[in-house]
C-alpha positions in Angstrom: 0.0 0.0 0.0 1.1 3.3 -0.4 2.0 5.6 2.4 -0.9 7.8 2.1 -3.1 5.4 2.4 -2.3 4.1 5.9 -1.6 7.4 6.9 -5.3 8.1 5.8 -6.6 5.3 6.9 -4.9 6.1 10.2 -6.6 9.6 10.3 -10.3 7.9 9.8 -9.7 4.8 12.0 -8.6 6.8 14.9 -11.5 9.2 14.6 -13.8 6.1 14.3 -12.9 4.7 17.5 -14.3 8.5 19.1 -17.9 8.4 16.8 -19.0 6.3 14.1 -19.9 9.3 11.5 -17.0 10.3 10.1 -16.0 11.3 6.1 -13.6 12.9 4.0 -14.3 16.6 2.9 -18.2 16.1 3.3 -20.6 14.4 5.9 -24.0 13.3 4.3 -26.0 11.7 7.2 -28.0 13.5 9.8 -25.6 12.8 12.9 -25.8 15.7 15.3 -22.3 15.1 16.2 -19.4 14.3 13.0 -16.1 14.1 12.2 -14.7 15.4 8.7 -11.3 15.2 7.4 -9.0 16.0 4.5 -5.6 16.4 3.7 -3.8 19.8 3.6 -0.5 19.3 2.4 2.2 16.6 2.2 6.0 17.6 2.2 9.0 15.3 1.9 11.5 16.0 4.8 15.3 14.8 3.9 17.7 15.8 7.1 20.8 14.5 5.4 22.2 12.4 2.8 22.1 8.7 4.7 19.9 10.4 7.8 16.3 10.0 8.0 14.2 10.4 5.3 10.3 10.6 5.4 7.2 12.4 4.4 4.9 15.1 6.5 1.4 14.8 5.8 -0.8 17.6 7.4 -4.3 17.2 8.1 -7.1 19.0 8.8 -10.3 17.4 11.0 -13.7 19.5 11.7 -15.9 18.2 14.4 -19.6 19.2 13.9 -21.8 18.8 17.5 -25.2 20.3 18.1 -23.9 19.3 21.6 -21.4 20.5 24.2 -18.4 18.8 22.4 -15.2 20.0 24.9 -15.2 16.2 26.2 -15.2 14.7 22.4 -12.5 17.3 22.1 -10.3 16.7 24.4 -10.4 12.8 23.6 -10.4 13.6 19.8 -6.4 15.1 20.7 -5.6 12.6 23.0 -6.3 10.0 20.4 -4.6 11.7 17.9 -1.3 11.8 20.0 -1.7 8.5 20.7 -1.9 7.6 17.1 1.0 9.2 16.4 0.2 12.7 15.0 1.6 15.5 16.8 1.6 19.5 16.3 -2.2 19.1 17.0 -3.5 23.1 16.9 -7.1 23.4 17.7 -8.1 26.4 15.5 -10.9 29.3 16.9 -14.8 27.2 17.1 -17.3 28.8 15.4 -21.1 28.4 15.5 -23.4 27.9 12.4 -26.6 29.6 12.9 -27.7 27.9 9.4 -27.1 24.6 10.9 -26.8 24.4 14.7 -23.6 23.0 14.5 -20.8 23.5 16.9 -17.5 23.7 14.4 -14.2 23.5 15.7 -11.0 22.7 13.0 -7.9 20.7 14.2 -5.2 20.8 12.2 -2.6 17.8 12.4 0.7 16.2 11.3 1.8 12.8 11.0 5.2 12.2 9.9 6.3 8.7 7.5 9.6 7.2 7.3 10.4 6.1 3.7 11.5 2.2 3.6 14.9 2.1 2.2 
């Protein structure tokens, strides 16, 4: 498999485990509380000739509640961590009147080693 796939498949798995309803880019059911995800960017990283070589991938998650969702939060970084990501920034929340929703962006990294 390529790297971005279980780096992506990572991203949704470990998001999974915190609510079922989760997509890339757009969520079609009527959850009141979902994750989306996507990828932003992803940069190779080469420290030195024979040194470490890998790729960055940044993503960005949105969690969508109707409900307090601090808790879901807090767990949300915590798994993340866990998983591996790190340089987890949890962006300003905003409210939807359109929607109800509660939205709160998380931006995250996740850093591959390329097998030599």
């Amino acid at each position: 498999a390529r790297m971005i796939d279980t780096v992506d498949a990572l991203v949704k798995s470990t998001l999974a485990a915190l609510c079922p309803n989760v997509a890339r880019l757009l969520y079609r059911g009527k959850a009141g509380t979902f994750f989306t995800y996507q990828l932003v960017s992803s940069e190779d990283r080469d420290a030195a000739e024979d040194e470490m070589q890998g790729t960055e991938y940044t993503y960005r998650v949105d969690l969508y509640s109707k409900r307090d969702y601090i808790a879901l939060l807090r767990r949300t970084k915590r798994a993340l961590k866990a998983a591996g990501f790190y340089g987890i920034v949890i962006d300003p929340e905003a409210y939807e009147t359109d929607t109800g929703f509660y939205h709160v962006p998380i931006e995250c990294r996740y850093y591959e080693k390329t097998e030599v």
